[in-house]
N, C-alpha and C positions, 0 to 999 in steps of 0.2 A: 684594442687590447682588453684583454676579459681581465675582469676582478679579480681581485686577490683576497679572500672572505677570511678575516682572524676568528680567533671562537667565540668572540664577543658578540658577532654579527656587524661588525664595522668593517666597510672596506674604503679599498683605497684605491681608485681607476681613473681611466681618460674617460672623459665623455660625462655625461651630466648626473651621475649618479652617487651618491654621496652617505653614506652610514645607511646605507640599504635603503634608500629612497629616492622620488624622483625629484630632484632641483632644480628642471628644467626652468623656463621665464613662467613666470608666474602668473594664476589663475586670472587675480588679480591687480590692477597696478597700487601700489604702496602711494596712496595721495598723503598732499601735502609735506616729503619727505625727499623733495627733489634734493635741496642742497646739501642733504644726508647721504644721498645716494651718490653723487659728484664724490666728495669727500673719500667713501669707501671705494669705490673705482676708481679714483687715485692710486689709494694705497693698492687695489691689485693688481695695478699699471706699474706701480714699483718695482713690487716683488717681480715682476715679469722683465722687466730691466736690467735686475739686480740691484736694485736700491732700493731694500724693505724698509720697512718701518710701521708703526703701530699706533692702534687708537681706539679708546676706550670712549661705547655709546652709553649713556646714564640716563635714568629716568624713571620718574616713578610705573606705578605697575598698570602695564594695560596700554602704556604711549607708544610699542610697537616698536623693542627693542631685539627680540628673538626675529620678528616678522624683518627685521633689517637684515641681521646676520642672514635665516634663512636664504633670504637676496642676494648677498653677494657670496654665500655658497653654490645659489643657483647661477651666477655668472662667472664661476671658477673652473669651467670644464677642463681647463688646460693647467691647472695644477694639484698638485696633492692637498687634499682637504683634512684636515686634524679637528676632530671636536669634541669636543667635553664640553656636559651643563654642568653647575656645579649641584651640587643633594646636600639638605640642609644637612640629611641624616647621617654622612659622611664628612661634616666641617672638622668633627674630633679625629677624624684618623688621617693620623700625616702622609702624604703623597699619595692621597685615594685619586685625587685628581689628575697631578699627572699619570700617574698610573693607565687611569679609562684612557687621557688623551694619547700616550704615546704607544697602544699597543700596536695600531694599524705599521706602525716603522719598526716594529723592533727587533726588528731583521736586520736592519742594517747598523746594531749593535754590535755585529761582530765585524766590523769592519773599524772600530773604535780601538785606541790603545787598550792592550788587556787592563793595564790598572784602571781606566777610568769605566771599559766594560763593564769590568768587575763590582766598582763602585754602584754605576746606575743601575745595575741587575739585583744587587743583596737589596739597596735603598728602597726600590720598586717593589721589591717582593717580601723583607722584612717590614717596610712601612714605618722606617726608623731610620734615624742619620743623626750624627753628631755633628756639635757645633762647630768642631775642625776640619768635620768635609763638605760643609756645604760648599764653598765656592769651587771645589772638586769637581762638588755635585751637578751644580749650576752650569758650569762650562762644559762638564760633558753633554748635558741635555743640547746648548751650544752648540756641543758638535755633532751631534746627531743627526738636529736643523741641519745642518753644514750641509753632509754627508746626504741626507734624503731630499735636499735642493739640488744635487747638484746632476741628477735625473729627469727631476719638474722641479719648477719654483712650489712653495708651500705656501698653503692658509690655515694660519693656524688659529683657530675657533674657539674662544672659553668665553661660552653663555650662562651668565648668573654666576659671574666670577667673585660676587660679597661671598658665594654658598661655595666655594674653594676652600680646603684645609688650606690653614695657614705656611706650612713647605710649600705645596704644590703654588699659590699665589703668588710668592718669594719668588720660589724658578723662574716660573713664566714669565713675570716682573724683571727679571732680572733678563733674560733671556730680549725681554722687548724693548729695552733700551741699549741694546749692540746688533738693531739689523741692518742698518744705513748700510753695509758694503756687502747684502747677503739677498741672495732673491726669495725671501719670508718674509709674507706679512702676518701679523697679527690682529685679530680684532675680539675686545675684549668687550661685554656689556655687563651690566650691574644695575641695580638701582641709584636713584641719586643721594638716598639718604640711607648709603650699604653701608656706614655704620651702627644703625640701630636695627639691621638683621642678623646682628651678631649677638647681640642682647640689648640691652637697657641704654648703653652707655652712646652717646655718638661720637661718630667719627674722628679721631683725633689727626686724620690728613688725608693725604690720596690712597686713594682702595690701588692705585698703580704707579706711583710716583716714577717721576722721567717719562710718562705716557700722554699723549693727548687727549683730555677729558671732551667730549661731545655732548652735551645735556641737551634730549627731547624736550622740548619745549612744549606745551599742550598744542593741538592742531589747529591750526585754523578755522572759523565756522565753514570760508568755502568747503578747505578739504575735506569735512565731516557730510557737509553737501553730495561732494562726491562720491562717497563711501556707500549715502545713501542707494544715490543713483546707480551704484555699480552693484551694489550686493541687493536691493530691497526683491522680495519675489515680484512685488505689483508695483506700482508706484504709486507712492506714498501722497494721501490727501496732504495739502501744505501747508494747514492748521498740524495735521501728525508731523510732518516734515519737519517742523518750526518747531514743537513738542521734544522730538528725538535731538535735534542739534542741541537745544540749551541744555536737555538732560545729561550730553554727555558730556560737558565741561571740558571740549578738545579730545577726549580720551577716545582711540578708534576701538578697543576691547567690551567699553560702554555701548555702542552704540548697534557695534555688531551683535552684541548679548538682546538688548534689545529688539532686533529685529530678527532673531531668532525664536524667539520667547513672544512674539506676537502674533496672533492671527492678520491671516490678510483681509478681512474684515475692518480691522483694528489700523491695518495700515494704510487701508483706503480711506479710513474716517467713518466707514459704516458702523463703527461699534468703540465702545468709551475706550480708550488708553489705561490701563491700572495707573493707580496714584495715592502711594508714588509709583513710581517706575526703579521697580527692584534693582541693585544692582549684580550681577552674576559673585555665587559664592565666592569663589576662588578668588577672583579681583577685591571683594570683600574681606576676605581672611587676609588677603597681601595689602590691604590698606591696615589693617586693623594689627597689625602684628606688635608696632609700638603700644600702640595703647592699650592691648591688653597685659603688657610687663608692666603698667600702672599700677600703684598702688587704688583700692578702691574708692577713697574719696574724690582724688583726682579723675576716677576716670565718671562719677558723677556729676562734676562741675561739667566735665566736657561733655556729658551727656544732655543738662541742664542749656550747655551754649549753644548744642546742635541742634536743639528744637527752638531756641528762643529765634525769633525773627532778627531781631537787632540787639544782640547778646551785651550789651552796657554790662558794667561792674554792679549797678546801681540792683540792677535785676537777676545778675546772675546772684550776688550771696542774697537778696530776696529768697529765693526759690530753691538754695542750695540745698533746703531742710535741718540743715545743723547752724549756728549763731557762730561757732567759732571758724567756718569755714571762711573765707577770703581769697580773691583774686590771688594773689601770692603763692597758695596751693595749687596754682597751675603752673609752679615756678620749670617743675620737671617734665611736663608736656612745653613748654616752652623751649624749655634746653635741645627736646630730640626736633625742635621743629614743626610742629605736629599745629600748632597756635602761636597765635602774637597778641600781644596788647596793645594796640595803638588808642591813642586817645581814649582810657578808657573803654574800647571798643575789643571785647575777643575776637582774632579774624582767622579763620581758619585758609592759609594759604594753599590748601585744595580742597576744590569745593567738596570733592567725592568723599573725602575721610567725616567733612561734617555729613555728608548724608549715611554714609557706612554704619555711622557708630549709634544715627538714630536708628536704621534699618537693626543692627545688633542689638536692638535692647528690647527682653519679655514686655507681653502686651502691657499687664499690669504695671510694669516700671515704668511706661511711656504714660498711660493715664493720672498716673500719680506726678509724674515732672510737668506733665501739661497743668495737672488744677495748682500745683503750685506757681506754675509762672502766671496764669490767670491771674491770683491773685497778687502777681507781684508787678504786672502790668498797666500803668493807666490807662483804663477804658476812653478817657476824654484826648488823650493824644495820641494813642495809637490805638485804636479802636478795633482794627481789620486784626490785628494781632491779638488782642483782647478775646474776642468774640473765637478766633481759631482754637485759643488753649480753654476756655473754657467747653466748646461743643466736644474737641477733642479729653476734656478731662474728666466728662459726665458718663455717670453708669449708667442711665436711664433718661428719657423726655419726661424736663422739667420745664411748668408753665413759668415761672419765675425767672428763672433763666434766662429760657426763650426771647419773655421782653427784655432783658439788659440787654442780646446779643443783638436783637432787632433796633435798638434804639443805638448801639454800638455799629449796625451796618447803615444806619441813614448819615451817623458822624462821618462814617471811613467814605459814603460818597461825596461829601464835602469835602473832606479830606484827601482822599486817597485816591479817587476815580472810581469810573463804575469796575473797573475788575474787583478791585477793593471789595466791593458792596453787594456785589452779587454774590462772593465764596461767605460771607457774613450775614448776607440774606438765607443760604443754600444752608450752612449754620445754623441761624436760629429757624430754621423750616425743619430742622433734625430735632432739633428740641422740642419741638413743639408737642404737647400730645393731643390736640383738637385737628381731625382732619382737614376741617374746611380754614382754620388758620394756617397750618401747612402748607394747602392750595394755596394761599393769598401769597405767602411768604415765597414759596416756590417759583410760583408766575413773576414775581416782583424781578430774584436770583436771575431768573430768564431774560428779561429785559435788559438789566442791566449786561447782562453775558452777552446778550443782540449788540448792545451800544458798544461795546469796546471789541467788540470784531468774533467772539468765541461764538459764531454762530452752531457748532456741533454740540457744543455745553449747553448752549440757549435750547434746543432744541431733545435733548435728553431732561430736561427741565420741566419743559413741557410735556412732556409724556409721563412723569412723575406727577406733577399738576393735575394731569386733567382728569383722571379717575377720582379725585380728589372733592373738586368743585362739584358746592351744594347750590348756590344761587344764580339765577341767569347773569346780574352783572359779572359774578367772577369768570361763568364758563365765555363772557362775551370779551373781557379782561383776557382772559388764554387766547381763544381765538386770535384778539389785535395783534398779538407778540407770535402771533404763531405762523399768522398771514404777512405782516413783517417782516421774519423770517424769509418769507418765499418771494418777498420780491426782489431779493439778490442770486435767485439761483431761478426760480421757478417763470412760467408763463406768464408773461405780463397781461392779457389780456384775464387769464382765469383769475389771477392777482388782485386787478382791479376789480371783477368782480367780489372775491373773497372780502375785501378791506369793504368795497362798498357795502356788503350785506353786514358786517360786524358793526359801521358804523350807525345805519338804521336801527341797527336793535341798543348800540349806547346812548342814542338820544334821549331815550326815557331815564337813561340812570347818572349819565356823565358827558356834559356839553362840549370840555377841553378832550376830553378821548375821545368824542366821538369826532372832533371837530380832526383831532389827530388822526383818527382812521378814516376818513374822507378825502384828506389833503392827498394821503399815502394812496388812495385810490386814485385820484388825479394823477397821481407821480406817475405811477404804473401804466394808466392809460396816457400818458403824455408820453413813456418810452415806447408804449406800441404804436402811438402814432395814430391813436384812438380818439378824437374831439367829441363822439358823442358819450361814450362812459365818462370823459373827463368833463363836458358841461354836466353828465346828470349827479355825479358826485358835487359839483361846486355850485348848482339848485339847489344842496341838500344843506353842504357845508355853511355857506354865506349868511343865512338868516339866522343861525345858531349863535353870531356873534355880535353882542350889544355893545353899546358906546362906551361902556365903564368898564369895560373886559380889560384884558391884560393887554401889553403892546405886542406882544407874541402873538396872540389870537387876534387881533387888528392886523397885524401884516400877511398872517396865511388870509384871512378873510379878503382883502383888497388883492393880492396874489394870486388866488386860486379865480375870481371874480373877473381879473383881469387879464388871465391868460386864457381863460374861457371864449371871452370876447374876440381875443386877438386870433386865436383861436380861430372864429367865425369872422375876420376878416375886419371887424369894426376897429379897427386902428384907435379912429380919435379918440371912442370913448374910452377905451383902454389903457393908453397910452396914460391919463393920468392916475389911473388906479398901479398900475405897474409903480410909476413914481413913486407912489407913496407909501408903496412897501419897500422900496428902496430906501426910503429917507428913514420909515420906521425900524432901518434895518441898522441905524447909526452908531446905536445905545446896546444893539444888541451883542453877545459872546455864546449864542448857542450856536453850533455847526449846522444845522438843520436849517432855524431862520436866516443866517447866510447864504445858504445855500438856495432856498428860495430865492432871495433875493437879486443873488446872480442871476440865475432864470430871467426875471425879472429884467433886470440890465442888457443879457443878451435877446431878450426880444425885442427893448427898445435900441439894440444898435451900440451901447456904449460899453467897449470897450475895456476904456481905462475904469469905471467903477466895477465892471467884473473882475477884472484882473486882482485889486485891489481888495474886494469883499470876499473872492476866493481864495487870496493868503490870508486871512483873518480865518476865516473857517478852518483851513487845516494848519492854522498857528495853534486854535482853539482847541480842534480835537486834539491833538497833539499833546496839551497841556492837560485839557481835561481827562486826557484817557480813552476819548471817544473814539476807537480806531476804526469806527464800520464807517464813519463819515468822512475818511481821506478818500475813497477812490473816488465818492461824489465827485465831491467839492475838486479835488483832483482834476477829473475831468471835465467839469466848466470852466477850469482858468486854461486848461489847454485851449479852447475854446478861442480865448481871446487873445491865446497868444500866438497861432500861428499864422494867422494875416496878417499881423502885424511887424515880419522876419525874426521874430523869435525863436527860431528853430531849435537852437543846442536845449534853450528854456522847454521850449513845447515838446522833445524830443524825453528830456527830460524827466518833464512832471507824467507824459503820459506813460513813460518805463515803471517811474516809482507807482502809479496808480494802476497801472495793469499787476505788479508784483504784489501789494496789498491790496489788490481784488484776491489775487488769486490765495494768496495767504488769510482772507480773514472769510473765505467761500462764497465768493461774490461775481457768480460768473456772468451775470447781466453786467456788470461794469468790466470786468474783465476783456468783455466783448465791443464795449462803449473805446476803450482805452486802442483796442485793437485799431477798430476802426478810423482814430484819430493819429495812428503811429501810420497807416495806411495813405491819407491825405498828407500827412507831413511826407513822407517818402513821393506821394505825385508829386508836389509842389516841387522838390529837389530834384525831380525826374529820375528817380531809382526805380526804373519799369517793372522790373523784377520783382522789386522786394513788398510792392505798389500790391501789382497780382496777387501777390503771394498772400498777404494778410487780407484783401478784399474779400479773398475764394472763404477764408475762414471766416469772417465776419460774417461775410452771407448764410453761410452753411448753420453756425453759431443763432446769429437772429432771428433764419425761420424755425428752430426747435424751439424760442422761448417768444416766438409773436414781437419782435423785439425791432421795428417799426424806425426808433433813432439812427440805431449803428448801421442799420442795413439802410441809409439813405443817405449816410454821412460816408457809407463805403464806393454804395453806384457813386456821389460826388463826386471821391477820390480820384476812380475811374475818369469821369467824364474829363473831371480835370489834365488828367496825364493822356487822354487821346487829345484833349486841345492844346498840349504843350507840345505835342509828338504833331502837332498840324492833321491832324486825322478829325476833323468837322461832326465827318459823320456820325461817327461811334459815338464820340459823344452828346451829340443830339440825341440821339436812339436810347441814348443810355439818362436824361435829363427828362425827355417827354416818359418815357416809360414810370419815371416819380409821378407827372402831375396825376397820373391814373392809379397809382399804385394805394392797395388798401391798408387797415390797419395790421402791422407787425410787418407789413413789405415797407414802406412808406411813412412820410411824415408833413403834415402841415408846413409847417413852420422852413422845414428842407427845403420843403418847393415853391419856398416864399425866398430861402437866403441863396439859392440855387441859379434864379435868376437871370440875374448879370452874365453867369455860364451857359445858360440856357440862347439867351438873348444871341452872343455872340457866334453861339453853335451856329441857330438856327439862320443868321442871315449868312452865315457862308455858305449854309447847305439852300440860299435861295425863298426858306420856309419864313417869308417875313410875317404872315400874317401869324402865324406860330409867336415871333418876335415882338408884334406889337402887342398879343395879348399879356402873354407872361411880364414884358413890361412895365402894363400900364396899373397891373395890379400889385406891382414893387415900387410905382412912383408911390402911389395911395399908403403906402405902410413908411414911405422912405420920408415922406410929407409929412404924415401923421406924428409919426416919434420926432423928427427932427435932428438925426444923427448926418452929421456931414459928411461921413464916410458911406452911410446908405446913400446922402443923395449925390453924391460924387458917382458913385454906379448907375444910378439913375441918368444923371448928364450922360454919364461914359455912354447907356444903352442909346439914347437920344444919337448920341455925334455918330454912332454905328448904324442907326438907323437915317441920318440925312444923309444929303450933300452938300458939295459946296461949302459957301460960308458958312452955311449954319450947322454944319457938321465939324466946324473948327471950332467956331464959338462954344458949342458945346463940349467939347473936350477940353476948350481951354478951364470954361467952367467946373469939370469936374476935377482938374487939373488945382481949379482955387480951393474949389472943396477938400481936396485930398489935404491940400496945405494947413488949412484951416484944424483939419478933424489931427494929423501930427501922427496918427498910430496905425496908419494902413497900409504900410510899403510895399506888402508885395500887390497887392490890390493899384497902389497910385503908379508902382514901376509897371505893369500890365496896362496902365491906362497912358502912358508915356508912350509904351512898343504900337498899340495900337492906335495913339494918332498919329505918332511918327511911320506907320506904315499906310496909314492916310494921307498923310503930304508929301510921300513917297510916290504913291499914284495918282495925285495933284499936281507930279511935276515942281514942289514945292522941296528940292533937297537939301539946304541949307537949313531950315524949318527942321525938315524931319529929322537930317543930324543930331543937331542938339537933343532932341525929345530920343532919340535912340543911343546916344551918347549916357542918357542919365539912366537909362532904363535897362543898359549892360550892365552899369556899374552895380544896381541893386542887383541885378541875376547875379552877376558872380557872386558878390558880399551875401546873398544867402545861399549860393550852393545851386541853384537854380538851374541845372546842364540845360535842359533840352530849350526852355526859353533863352538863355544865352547864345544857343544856337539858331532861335528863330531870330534874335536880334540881330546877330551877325549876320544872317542872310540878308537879312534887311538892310545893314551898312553894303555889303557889297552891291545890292542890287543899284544902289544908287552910284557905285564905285568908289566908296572911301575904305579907306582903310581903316582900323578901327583907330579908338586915342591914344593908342600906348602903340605905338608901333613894337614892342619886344615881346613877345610870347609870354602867356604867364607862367608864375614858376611853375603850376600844376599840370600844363600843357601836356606835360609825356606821361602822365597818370592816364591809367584807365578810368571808365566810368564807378568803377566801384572802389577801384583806390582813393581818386579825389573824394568819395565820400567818407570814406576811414580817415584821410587826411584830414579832412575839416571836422571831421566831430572829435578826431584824438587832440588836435589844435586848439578844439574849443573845451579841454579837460575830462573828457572822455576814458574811460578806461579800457582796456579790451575787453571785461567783459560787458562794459556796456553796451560795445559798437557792436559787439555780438548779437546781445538783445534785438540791438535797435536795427539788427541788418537781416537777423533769423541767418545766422553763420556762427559757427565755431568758435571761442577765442582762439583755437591755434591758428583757424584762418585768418581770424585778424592779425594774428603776430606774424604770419607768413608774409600778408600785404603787406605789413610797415616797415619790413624788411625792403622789399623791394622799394617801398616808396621813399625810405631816408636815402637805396642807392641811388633809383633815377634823380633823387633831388641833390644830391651829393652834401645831404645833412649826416648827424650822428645820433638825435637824441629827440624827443618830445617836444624840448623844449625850445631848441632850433626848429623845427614844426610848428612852433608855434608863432615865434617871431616872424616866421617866413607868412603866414598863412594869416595873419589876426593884424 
C-alpha cells in the first residue's frame, strides 16, 4: 500500500517506513538493552491483540532513549506509527504537540461525532481550550485512537515528552491510561530528572501518572565493550579500549562521540588519547541545563567539587574563595539532584555532569579553582592530588614548585601506587624549567607508567625524555625504561641484547640499575630460550653484588647465578643457589623478586612454594598498583597448577593473565598465557580447541623469538597425540625440542618434557632415544630432590624394564607420587600405565585396581581421551568399569561435557567462551541442550550433579 504523505512530510503506511524514513532492523544492535527491548515488544504484542497499553522510558541524556523508541518504530511495520518529539521551543504553546502528533490521522476526524469534531479541530488549530472542555477534549482524541485502530493497531510515539506543552502531555496522559481494551500502544520517553527541564524547580510527581516508568539505567561495561567492538572503525588497542569504557560512565552517546571524534591512530594506541576526553556539545549542554538555572555562587562551589579529587567540605569552602560560602550553599543543587552530601563527602550521582561542568568552565576560571584547591589540599595526605592542582594552577615552569610536586610524587608512591606517582612525576617534569631536570623527572613518570601496566604513556614519556637528556647516566637511565618497555611486546632475543648493552654502560654509574638491567636481560633470553645471552648477562650481573647489599640484590644475584647453571645442566651445584633465593624470597613484597623466585621453585620441582610465592606476587601488585607484574606472576602459578588437576584454577588464572596482558600491552605474556590455556585444553582432550591456540602460539612466538611458549605449545601438542594413543606424532613433535634453537625451543622444556618424550619414544620402539632423555632427567630429578620429579623418573625406569623390576619401579613412583601430594594428573598417568603393564603381565586383578584409581582422576579432571584409554584398558582385560551406571555426562558431547564442567565449576559463559575460543551465544546454546539431555533446570543443578 503506498503512503499517504500529509504536508508535514509525515506519513503514515504498511511496511517499514515511518515519518519519511527507513526503520527497517537496525544498523546496529542496541547492546546491553535486551530486557528494554522484551518490555517494548510486549507492549507492540498488545496493541496487536487488542490489549494496549503504555510505558514511559526515562533517563538521563545520552543512555539511548530515542535509540529505543527508534527500535520499536522499526519493528511496527504492521501498524500505524504516530510521533512527535517534544521542542523546548514549543512547551509555551498549548497543543503544539498534539498537534505535530495527530496530523498523519486527521482524516478520520470526520468520521467523529460533529460536536466532538468540531471540538478537536478549533482546539488544534486555535491552540486554546478551556477548562470545561478538556475532558471533551481528551475523549475525542480517545476516539480518534479508536477509529484509526480499527484499520491497523497504533504506535503512538511521544519522544522527549518533559519538552510537550503542558495540554498536549495532559491528553496523551490521559489517553494512556484507558488502552487495556484498545489495539494502541503508547510509548513515551523523557529524561529521568524531566522536572528540572521545565526550569529550576523539580519535579513534583510523575511526568505520566497511571503510566509505567522504565529508568535506563547506565550500561553495563560489557555492553559498552560491545559498542566498541561493533562501531570502532579498527579495533581498538585495549589500553584505548579500557580508556573509552571508563570515560563513558555506562553512557553509549559518550562513547560513540568518542570514537567519532578520534583518529584511528588514536584507537589503535598508535597516538595519545586527548585528556580529558571531551564530552560531545549537545550531551553537555543537556547535562548542564540544571546547573546553569543556578545562582552563580553555587554553581562555583560545584565547579570547585568537580575538579577537587575527593571534594570533603573541609576543602571545598577552603577553595570556595569567599569565607561566607559553606556546604549549605549547595542546598539548591542538592534539591534538583545534581549532588549529595554524604559523609561530608560531595558525590556527584553522575559522574558526566561532574566532568561537564569542568569541561564548561573558561581556561582561566579552571586555573584559578585549581591553585586554590592547591592550596587547600594537604600535600602529606594526598599528595597525587596536591601536586595535580598545583601543575594545573601554574601560569608558567616554576623551580620551587617543581620540588614540592616532586617531593609530593615520591609521597603519592608510597601512598598511592605507581600511577599515582608517575601523573605527579609527569607534573613536576611540566614545572620544571632546567631541561635536564625535566629529563630526570620525565624518565622517572615513565617507569613508574611501565610498573602499573600504562605502557603507551610509558613510552610517549620517553620520547619527551630523550631529547632532553644531557649525561650518559640519564640517557642510559632512558634507555633501561625504554628497553623494558620492549620486553612485553618486542623480540626477546634483540631485547636481551638491548637490556644487556644498557646494563654494561650502568656499571660505571649505578650497580642496583645495572644489576636491574641485567637480570631483565636474563629474563628475556630465558623466554627466547637463549642460555648463552642469559649466562653472559648473569657473568656480568653476579660480581656486581657484595655481601652487605640489600636482600633484593642477594636474591636476583644467587637467582640469575643459579639458573645459569641449571641452565648448563649442573643440577647440584644449582640446586642450592636456586634455594636460597627462595628462602631470601620470605621477607620479601616486591612482585618482581617473587617472581624470580617462582622461576626458582619451578626449576627445582616444587610446586607448592610456586603456587604459594605466585599468589603473593599478584596479591602484591595488586595492592601496590603494580599491574604490568600480574600476567608474569600470573603465568608461573598456572605453571604449577595444572599438573597438579587444578584445572577451573589453571583455566582461570591463565584467562585473567592472558586479559591483563592484553590490557596493559603485553603481547610476550599474552602469548605465554595462550600457550598454557593450550596444554590445559590437551590435558582435558579438547582437540580442537588444543590446535587451535597451539597454531597461534606458534605463529605468535616466531615473530618475537619467543622460545618458552613455542615449546610449552609443541608440549601441548605432543601431550594431546599421547592421549589420542598417536605415539608417533608425538615423538616427532618432543625430539624436534631437544634440536630446536633459541626463540623455537627451550632448555629447561626439554628437560620437563621428558617423562613425555620417554614414553613416546618406547612405543615408537626408539628406546635408545628413551634411555638418553631419561638419564639426563634422572641427574636433575636427583639433584633438586623433588618427589614428583623422581616419581617420573621411577615411572620412566618401570617403562623402560621388565618384569619385576618394571613393577617395583612403578610401584616406587607410585610411593613418590604419594609422598610429593600435588601431582594427580602426572600420579593418575603413572596408575593407567602400570596398570596397562600388569595388563599385559596377565597380572588383571593388579592392574584393575591401578586402572580403577586412574579413571576416577580422568573423569574428576575432565580428562576425555585418557578416560577413554582407561576404559580400553578395563575392557581389554573384561571388566566392566566400577560403577556399572553410565555417568550422568554420558550423552553430552565432547565439547558439551566441557562447558558442563567448567559452568559447574563457576564459570560464566563468557568465560567458557574465552576458555573454548567460541561465542557466549554458543555457550548459552550448549547449556540449553546440556540441562535437557541431563533433565536439570539451572547452574546450580549442574553443579550438584557434576562437583
Amino acid at each position: 500500500m503506498p503512503a499517504r504523505t500529509c504536508r508535514n512530510g509525515v506519513s503514515v503506511c504498511e511496511g517499514q517506513r515511518v515519518a519519511g524514513r527507513n526503520t527497517g532492523p537496525q544498523d546496529q544492535r542496541l547492546r546491553g538493552r535486551d530486557a528494554e527491548r522484551r518490555i517494548l515488544a510486549d507492549v507492540l504484542d498488545g496493541a496487536r491483540s487488542g490489549g494496549g497499553s503504555a510505558v514511559l522510558l526515562s533517563g538521563g541524556p545520552g543512555r539511548g532513549r530515542t535509540a529505543l523508541l527508534d527500535g520499536v518504530r522499526g519493528t511496527a511495520g504492521d501498524l500505524t506509527v504516530l510521533h512527535a518529539a517534544g521542542v523546548p521551543s514549543e512547551t509555551g504553546i498549548p497543543l503544539a504537540g498534539l498537534h505535530r502528533l495527530l496530523r498523519p490521522v486527521e482524516s478520520e476526524t470526520d468520521r467523529l461525532p460533529d460536536h466532538r469534531r468540531d471540538l478537536l479541530r478549533a482546539a488544534l488549530t486555535r491552540g486554546a481550550l478551556a477548562d470545561a472542555d478538556r475532558f471533551a477534549l481528551y475523549t475525542a482524541v480517545l476516539d480518534l485512537l479508536r477509529l484509526a485502530s480499527e484499520r491497523r493497531p497504533v504506535l503512538l510515539c511521544a519522544d522527549d515528552a518533559d519538552h510537550l506543552d503542558a495540554p498536549s502531555l495532559e491528553a496523551l496522559a490521559f489517553v494512556a491510561r484507558r488502552l487495556s481494551d484498545l489495539p494502541v500502544a503508547a510509548v513515551f520517553t523523557a529524561r529521568d530528572d524531566h522536572g528540572t527541564t521545565r526550569g529550576a524547580e523539580p519535579a513534583a510527581g510523575p511526568l505520566v501518572p497511571g503510566v509505567t516508568e522504565l529508568v535506563l539505567p547506565p550500561l553495563t561495561e560489557r555492553a559498552i565493550h560491545d559498542i566498541l567492538t561493533d562501531r570502532a572503525p579498527v579495533t581498538p588497542a585495549s589500553a584505548v579500549r579500557a580508556a573509552l569504557v571508563r570515560s563513558a560512565h555506562g553512557n553509549p552517546a559518550v562513547v560513540l562521540s568518542h570514537l567519532h571524534a578520534l583518529s584511528e591512530d588514536q584507537i589503535r594506541g598508535e597516538a595519545p588519547l586527548p585528556d580529558p576526553l571531551r564530552l560531545p556539545e549537545r550531551l553537555r549542554s543537556a547535562l548542564l541545563t540544571a546547573y546553569h538555572a543556578l545562582p552563580a555562587p553555587v554553581r562555583h562551589l560545584l565547579l570547585v567539587a568537580a575538579l577537587a579529587t575527593d571534594p570533603g567540605v573541609t576543602v571545598l569552602t577552603g577553595a570556595g574563595g569567599d569565607p561566607a560560602l559553606t556546604v549549605g550553599d549547595l542546598e539548591p543543587a542538592e534539591e534538583l539532584g545534581l549532588v549529595r552530601v554524604d559523609g561530608g563527602i560531595v558525590v556527584f550521582p553522575d559522574p558526566l555532569l561532574r566532568e561537564a561542568i569542568a569541561q564548561d568552565a573558561p581556561a582561566g576560571r579552571l586555573r584559578a579553582v585549581h591553585a586554590a584547591l592547591a592550596g587547600a589540599v594537604d600535600p602529606e595526605h594526598a599528595p597525587a592530588e596536591f601536586a595535580r592542582h598545583t601543575a594545573a594552577g601554574a601560569s608558567a615552569p616554576d623551580a620551587a614548585l617543581a620540588d614540592a610536586v616532586e617531593a609530593a610524587a615520591r609521597r603519592a608512591r608510597r601512598l598511592e601506587g605507581p600511577h599515582a606517582a608517575s601523573l605527579a612525576h609527569e607534573h613536576a617534569a611540566d614545572l620544571s624549567p632546567d631541561p635536564d631536570v625535566r629529563a630526570c623527572r620525565l624518565a622517572t613518570a615513565a617507569y613508574q607508567a611501565y610498573a602499573c601496566g600504562g605502557t603507551e604513556r610509558a613510552a610517549r614519556l620517553l620520547d619527551r625524555a630523550r631529547p632532553l637528556a644531557v649525561s650518559d647516566r640519564r640517557r642510559a637511565v632512558i634507555g633501561l625504561v625504554e628497553a623494558q618497555l620492549s620486553m612485553r611486546g618486542g623480540n626477546a632475543i634483540e631485547v636481551a641484547e638491548r637490556l644487556y648493552a644498557v646494563g654494561r654502560e650502568l656499571v660505571a654509574h649505578d650497580r642496583a640499575l645495572a644489576l636491574r638491567a641485567l637480570v631483565r636481560s636474563a629474563d628475556s633470553a630465558s623466554l627466547a630460550g637463549d642460555p648463552v645471552r642469559h649466562r653472559r648477562a648473569a657473568e656480568l650481573a653476579v660480581p656486581l653484588v657484595r655481601a652487605e647489599d640489600s636482600v633484593s640484590m642477594r636474591l636476583v644475584a644467587a637467582f640469575l647465578e643459579g639458573c645459569s647453571l641449571s641452565f648448563r645442566g649442573d643440577y647440584t651445584t644449582s640446586t642450592p643457589l636456586l634455594r636460597e633465593a627462595m628462602r631470601l624470597s620470605e621477607g620479601l613484597d616486591k612482585p618482581s623478586e617473587l617472581i624470580w623466585a617462582s622461576v626458582g621453585g619451578l626449576r627445582l620441582g616444587d610446586a607448592p612454594f610456586v603456587r604459594a610465592v605466585t599468589a603473593r606476587a599478584v596479591a602484591a601488585g595488586t595492592a601496590q598498583g603494580e599491574y604490568a607484574t600480574l600476567p608474569a606472576a600470573l603465568g608461573f602459578q598456572v605453571f604449577s597448577e595444572f599438573w597438579s588437576g587444578r584445572f577451573p584454577s589453571a583455566a582461570g588464572h591463565a584467562l585473567s593473565g592472558l586479559k591483563s596482558a592484553r590490557e596493559y600491552g603485553q603481547p610476550v605474556w599474552a602469548t605465554q598465557h595462550l600457550a598454557s590455556l593450550a596444554m590445559t585444553a590437551a590435558i582435558q582432550g579438547d582437540v580442537e580447541t588444543c590446535r587451535i591456540r597451539a597454531r597461534a602460539v606458534t605463529s605468535q612466538a616466531g615473530e618475537l623469538s619467543l622460545g618458552l611458549p613455542a615449546a610449552l605449545a609443541a608440549w601441548a601438542l605432543a601431550v594431546l597425540e599421547l592421549s589420542r594413543g598417536n605415539a608417533a606424532e608425538a615423538f616427532f613433535r618432543l625430539r624436534a625440542l631437544v634440536h630446536a634453537g633459541p626463540g623455537h625451543g627451550h632448555p629447561t622444556m626439554r628437560l620437563l618434557t621428558a617423562p613425555h618424550f620417554v614414553e613416546a619414544a618406547i612405543r615408537m620402539g626408539e628406546t635408545e632415544w628413551a634411555h638418553t632423555s631419561l638419564a639426563g632427567y634422572e641427574r636433575w630429578a636427583e639433584a633438586v630432590g623433588s618427589p614428583a620429579a623422581r616419581a617420573l623418573a621411577a615411572r620412566g625406569r618401570g617403562l623402560l624394564a621388565t618384569g619385576d623390576d618394571a613393577a617395583d619401579h612403578f610401584e616406587n613412583a607410585l610411593a613418590l607420587h604419594r609422598d610429593c601430594g600435588d601431582d594427580d594428573v602426572e600420579q593418575a598417568r603413572t596408575h593407567l600405565l602400570f596398570g596397562a603393564f600388569l595388563r599385559r603381565a596377565r597380572l588383571p586383578g593388579r592392574a584393575r585396581e591401578h586402572l580403577y584409581d586412574a579413571l576416577e582422576s580422568f573423569e574428576r579432571f575432565g580428562a576425555r581421551l585418557w578416560v577413554r584409554q582407561t576404559r580400553a584398558e578395563l575392557r581389554a582385560i573384561g571388566t566392566a568399569e566400577r560403577d556399572p551406571d553410565p555417568p550422568a555426562t554420558g550423552d553430552l558431547t565432547a565439547q558439551q561435557q566441557q562447558i558442563a564442567r567448567l559452568v559447574a565449576d563457576g564459570a560464566t559463559n563468557r568465560e567458557v567462551a574465552a576458555h573454548m575460543f567460541i561465542s557466549p551465544r554458543t555457550v548459552e546454546h550448549h547449556l540449553r541442550g546440556i540441562f535437557r539431555k541431563l533433565n536439570i533446570r539451572s547452574r546450580v543443578d549442574l553443579a550438584r550433579l557434576l562437583n
